[in-house]
C-alpha positions as CSV (number, residue, x, y, z in Angstrom):
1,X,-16.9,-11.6,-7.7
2,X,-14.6,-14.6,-7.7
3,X,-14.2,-14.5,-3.8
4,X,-14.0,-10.7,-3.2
5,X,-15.7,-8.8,-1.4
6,X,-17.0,-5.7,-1.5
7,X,-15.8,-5.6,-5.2
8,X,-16.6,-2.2,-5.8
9,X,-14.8,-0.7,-2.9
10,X,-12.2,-2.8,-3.7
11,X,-11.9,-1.1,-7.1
12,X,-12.2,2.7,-6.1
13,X,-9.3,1.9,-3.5
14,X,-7.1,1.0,-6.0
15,X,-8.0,4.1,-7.9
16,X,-7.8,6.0,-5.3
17,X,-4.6,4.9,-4.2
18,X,-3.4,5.7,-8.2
19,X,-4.4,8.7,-7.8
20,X,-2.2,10.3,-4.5
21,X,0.8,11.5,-6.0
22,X,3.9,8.8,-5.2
23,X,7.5,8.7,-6.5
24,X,6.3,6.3,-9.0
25,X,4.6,9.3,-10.5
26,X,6.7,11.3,-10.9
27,X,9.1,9.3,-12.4
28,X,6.6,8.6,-15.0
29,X,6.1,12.3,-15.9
30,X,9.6,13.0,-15.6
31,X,10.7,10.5,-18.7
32,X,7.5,11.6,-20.1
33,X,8.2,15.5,-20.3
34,X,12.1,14.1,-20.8
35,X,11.6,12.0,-24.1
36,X,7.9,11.7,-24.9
37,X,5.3,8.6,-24.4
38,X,7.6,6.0,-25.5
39,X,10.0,6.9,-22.3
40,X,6.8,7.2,-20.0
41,X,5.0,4.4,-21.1
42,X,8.8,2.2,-20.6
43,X,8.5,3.9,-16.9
44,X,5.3,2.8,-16.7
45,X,5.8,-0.8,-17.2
46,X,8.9,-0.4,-15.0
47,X,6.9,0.7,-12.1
48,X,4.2,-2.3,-12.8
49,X,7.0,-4.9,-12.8
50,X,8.0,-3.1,-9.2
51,X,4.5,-3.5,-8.2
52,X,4.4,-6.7,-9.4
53,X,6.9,-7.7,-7.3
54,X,5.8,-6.7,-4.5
55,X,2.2,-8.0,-4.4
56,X,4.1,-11.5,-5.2
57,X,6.3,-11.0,-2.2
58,X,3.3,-9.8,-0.1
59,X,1.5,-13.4,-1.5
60,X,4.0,-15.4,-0.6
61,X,4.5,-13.9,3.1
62,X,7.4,-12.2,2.1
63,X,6.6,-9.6,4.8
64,X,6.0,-11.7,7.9
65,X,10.0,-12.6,6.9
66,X,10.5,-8.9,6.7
67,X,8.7,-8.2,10.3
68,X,10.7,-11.2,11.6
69,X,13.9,-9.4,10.4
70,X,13.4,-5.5,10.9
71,X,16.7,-4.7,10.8
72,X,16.6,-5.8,7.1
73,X,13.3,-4.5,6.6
74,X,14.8,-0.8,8.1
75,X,18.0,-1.2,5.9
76,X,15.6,-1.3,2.8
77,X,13.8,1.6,4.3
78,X,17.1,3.6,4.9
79,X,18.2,2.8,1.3
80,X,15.0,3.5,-0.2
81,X,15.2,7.1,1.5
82,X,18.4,8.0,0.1
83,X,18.3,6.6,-3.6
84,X,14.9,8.8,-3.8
85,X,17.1,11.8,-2.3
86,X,19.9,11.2,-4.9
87,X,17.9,11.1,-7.7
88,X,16.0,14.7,-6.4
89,X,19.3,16.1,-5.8
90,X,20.3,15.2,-9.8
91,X,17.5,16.8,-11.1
92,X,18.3,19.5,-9.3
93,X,22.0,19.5,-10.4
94,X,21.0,19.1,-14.1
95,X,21.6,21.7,-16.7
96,X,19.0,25.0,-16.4
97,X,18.9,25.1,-19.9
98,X,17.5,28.4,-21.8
99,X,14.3,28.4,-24.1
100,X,16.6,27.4,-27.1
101,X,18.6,24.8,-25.0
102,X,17.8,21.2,-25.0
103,X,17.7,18.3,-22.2
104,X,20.3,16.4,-21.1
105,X,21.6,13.7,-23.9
106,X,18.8,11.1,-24.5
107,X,18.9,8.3,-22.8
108,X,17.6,4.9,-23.9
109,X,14.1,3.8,-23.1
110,X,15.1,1.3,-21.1
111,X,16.9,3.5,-18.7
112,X,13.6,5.3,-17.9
113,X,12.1,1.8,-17.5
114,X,15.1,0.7,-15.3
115,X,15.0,4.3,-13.2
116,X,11.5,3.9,-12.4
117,X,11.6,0.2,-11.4
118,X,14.9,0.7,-8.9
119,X,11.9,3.9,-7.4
120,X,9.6,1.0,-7.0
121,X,11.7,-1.6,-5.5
122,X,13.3,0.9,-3.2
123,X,9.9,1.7,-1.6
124,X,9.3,-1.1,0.7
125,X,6.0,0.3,2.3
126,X,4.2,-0.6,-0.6
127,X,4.5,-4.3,0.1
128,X,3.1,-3.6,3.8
129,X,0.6,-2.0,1.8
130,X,-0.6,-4.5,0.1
131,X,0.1,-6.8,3.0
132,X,-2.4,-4.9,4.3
133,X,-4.8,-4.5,1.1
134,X,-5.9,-7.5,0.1
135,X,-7.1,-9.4,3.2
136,X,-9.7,-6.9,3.5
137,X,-11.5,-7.8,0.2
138,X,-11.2,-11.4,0.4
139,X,-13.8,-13.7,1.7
140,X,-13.2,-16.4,4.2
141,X,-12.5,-19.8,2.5
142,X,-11.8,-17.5,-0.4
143,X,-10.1,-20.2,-3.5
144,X,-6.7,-20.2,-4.4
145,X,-7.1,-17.8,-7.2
146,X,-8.8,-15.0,-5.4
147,X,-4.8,-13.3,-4.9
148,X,-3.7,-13.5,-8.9
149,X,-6.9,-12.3,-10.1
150,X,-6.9,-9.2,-7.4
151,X,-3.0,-8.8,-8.4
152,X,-4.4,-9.2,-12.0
153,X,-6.6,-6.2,-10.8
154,X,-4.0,-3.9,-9.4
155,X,-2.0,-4.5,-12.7
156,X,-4.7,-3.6,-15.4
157,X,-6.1,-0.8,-13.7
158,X,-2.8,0.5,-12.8
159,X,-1.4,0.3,-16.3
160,X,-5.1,2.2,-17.6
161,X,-4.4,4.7,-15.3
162,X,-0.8,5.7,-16.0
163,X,-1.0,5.5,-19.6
164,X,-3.5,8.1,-19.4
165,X,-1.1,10.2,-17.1
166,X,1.4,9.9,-20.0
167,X,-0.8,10.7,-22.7
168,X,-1.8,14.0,-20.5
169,X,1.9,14.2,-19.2
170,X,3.1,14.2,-22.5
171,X,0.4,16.7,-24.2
172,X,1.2,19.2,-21.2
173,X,4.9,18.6,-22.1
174,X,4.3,19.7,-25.8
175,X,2.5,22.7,-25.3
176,X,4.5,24.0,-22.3
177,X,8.2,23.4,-24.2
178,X,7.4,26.8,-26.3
179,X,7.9,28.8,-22.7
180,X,11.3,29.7,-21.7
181,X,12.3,27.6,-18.9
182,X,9.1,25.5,-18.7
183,X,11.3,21.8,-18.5
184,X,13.8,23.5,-16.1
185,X,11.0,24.4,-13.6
186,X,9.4,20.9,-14.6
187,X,13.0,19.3,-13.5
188,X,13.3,21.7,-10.5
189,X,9.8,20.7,-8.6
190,X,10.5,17.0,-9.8
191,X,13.7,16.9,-8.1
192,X,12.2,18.7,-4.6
193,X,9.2,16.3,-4.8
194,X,11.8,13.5,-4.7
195,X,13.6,14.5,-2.2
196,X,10.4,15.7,0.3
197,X,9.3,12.2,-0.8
198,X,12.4,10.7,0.5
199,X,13.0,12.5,3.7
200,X,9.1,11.5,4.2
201,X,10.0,7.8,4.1
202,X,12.9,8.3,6.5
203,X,10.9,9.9,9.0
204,X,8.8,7.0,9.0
205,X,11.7,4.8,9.6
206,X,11.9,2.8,13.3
């Protein structure tokens, strides 16, 4: 289909790859259980436009600059590291809160869409990733349109597939904010995941 192959593989990777849990994730259940599905869906698009950028770097060799630079490429990597530990370590900080005590003071949407786009950005494996994707579904002599349309791929099944997290994420979020303490331990594992997620990427660093 339009010059890749192995089409249906190609699409249960990207599902697949949806699927594992990633900082992205979690900051879109986060602003979910935070402020509702307006806030998760404005994380949502925030982590797409990350994506997006990537895959564009990826297409236009951005990361063949990268591996002819690794200090830069590490820098990114190092930077990407902390800023994941920081924001663990605020959740973590935030106010416990009671059964009758609110969240923090709402924030505007597009914070939540900013937050989740700086955790995209700052992961810089994910354009290696797709570095490393998309030449194994494309067909030699494949036309010039074979990348947008698989990047057109990654977008649309991305954004079905996180919109239903938020519809789930926000349901769950309902139904568990009648038990004392449910957003604080919510908050609490958010705020470890982030920060395992972190000192995960700088173990990986070279």
């Amino acid at each position: 289909m339009l010059d890749i192959q192995n089409y249906t593989s190609f699409v249960t990777a990207i599902l697949v790859f949806q699927a594992v849990p990633g900082a992205g994730t979690i900051a879109i259940l986060d602003a979910t259980a935070r402020q509702g599905r307006a806030a998760g869906m404005a994380a949502v698009l925030g982590t797409l436009l990350g994506d997006l950028v990537f895959m564009v770097g990826a297409a236009l060799g951005l990361a063949a600059l990268m591996q002819a630079q690794p200090a830069v490429f590490q820098g990114l990597q190092w930077f990407g590291a902390a800023y994941l530990c920081w924001l663990g370590v605020q959740l973590l900080r935030s106010p416990a809160g009671g059964a009758q005590a609110r969240p923090a003071p709402a924030q505007p949407v597009a914070a939540h869409f900013r937050k989740a786009l700086l955790v995209s950005l700052t992961n810089p494996k994910v354009l290696l990733f797709f570095v490393a994707f998309f030449p194994l579904f494309i067909q030699p002599g494949a036309s010039a349109a074979t990348l947008p349309v698989m990047m057109l791929h990654v977008t649309v099944l991305s954004l079905a597939y996180q919109a239903a997290l938020v519809l789930v994420g926000n349901l769950l979020a309902v139904r568990l904010a009648a038990f004392a303490g449910a957003r604080r331990t919510a908050t609490r594992l958010a705020g470890v995941a982030l920060i395992a997620l972190g000192a995960r990427l700088a173990g990986g660093v070279r």
